[in-house]
N, C-alpha and C positions, 0 to 999 in steps of 0.2 A: 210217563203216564200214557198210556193207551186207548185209543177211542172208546168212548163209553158207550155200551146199548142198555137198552130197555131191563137185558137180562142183570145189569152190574148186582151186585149183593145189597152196599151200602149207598146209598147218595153220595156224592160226590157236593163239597161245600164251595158254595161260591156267595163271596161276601160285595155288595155294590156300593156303592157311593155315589150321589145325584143331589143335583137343588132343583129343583122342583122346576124353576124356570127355563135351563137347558130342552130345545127343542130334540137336539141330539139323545141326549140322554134319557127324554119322554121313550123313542121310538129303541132304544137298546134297550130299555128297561121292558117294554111290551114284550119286544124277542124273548130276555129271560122268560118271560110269563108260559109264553111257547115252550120255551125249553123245558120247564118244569112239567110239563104237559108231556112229552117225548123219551124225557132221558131223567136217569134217575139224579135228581140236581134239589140242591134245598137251598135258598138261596135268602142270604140275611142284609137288610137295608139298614144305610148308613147315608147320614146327611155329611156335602160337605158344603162350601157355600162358594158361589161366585164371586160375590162382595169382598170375602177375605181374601180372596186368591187373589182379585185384581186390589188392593186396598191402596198398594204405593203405584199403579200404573196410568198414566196420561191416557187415558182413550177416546179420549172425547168430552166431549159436556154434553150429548145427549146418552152416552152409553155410562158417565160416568153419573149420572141423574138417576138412569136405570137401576144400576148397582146400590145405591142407596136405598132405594124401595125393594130391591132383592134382597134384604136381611128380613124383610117382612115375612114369607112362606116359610121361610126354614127356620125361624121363632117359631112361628107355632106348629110345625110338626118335632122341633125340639120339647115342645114344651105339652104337646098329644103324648110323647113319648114319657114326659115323666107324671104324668098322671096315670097313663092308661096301658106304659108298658110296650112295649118293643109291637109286639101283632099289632100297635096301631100306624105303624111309619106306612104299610104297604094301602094301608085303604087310604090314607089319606093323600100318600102322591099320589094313588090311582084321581082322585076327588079334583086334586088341584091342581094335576097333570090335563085332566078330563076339560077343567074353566080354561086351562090356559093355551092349550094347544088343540085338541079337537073341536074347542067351541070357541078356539078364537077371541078369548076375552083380553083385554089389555093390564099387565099389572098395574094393581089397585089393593085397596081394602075389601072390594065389592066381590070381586070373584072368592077371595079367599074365606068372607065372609060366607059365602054360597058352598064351599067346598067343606065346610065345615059343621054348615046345618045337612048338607049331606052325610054326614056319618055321627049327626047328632051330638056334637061339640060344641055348639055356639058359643057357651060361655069362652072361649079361647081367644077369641079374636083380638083382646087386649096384650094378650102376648106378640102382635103383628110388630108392637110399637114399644116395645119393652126388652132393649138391650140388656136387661139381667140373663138371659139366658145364649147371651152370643160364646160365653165360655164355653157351655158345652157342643156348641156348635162347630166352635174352633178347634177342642180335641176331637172331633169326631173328623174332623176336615183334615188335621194333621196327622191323624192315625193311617187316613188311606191316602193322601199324599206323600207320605213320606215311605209308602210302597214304590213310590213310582217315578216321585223327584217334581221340582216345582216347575218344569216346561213342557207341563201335561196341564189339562183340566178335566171337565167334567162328560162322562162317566169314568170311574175305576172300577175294575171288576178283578178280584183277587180269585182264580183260581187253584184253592187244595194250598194256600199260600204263598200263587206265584202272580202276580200283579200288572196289570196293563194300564193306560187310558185306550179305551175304545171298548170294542168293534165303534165305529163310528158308518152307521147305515141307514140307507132308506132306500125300498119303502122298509115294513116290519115282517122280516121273514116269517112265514108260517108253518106249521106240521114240519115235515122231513126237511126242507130247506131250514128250518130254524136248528134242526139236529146235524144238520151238515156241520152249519156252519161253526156252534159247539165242538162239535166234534174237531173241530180245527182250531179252536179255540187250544182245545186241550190238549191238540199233539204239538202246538208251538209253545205251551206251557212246561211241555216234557224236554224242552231242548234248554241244555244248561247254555248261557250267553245268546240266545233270543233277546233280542231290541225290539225291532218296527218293521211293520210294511205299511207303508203311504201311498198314494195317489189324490189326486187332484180332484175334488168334490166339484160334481157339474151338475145335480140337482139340488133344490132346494128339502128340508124336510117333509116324508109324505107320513100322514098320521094315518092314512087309513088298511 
């Protein structure tokens, strides 16, 4: 695959996966928004969930506390999803990405309640607390998981079919830097047996 410009024909498909509560994945999910904005990119949202990822793993008792009330957002954007159809996954992490990371709200009932009368859904909030829908939360987790292998988490970003966890970045690149960095996306996506490039994370998440 070859860098893509402005001038490409078709879009180029790039499929994401996110829980809404990932800080990281807030700030790669903005970049794509950039990118959609630069380069011709159509790009489709997929839940997957921290909860399940970490389900058998000791982490704590305050992170595994956490993880417990993390099935709460991704219910009800599973459950936006099947009332109101796939165009509503992207407003509403923007809604609950918005409480939880740029406004700093602590997971709750409360913010997700508020991100929800933001794109006029109220009635959903019953799904925060209603395990009937963690099945399809689970195949959606296991579809872009199993692109990438289970000593990844969240974000995955499948481009044209070929699957990472990451970019993992801050702050959120903009305009031409968000196309850069795309664009390199897609030329390590073009390399048959591409792995990883890592480095040592020395800031915290920047949302703005």
């Amino acid at each position: 695959m070859a860098p893509l410009t402005s001038d490409s024909s078709a879009p180029t498909k790039v499929d994401f996966w996110f829980d809404p509560l990932c800080p990281w994945a807030w700030i790669t999910s903005r970049w794509m928004l950039e990118v959609e904005q630069v380069r011709p990119v159509k790009v489709d949202w997929h839940l997957m969930s921290l909860a399940y990822l970490n389900k058998d793993r000791d982490l704590g008792e305050q992170y595994n506390s956490m993880m417990e009330k993390a099935w709460g957002p991704v219910r009800v954007v599973a459950a936006a999803t099947d009332a109101k159809g796939k165009d509503i996954i992207l407003p509403l992490y923007t809604a609950l990405g918005t409480h939880f990371h740029n406004n700093h709200e602590a997971l709750g009932p409360e913010p997700i309640a508020a991100a929800l009368d933001d794109i006029g859904l109220p009635d959903l909030i019953s799904a925060a607390t209603d395990p009937s829908w963690d099945a399809a939360i689970i195949e959606s987790h296991e579809a872009g998981i199993g692109l990438v292998g289970m000593e990844v988490g969240t974000p995955v970003i499948s481009v044209e079919g070929v699957a990472f966890f990451g970019p993992v970045i801050t702050p959120i690149p903009r305009g031409e830097e968000a196309a850069k960095l795309f664009d390199g996306v897609v030329l390590v996506a073009g390399i048959d047996g591409f792995y990883e490039l890592k480095r040592t994370r020395t800031r915290p998440p920047i949302f703005d």
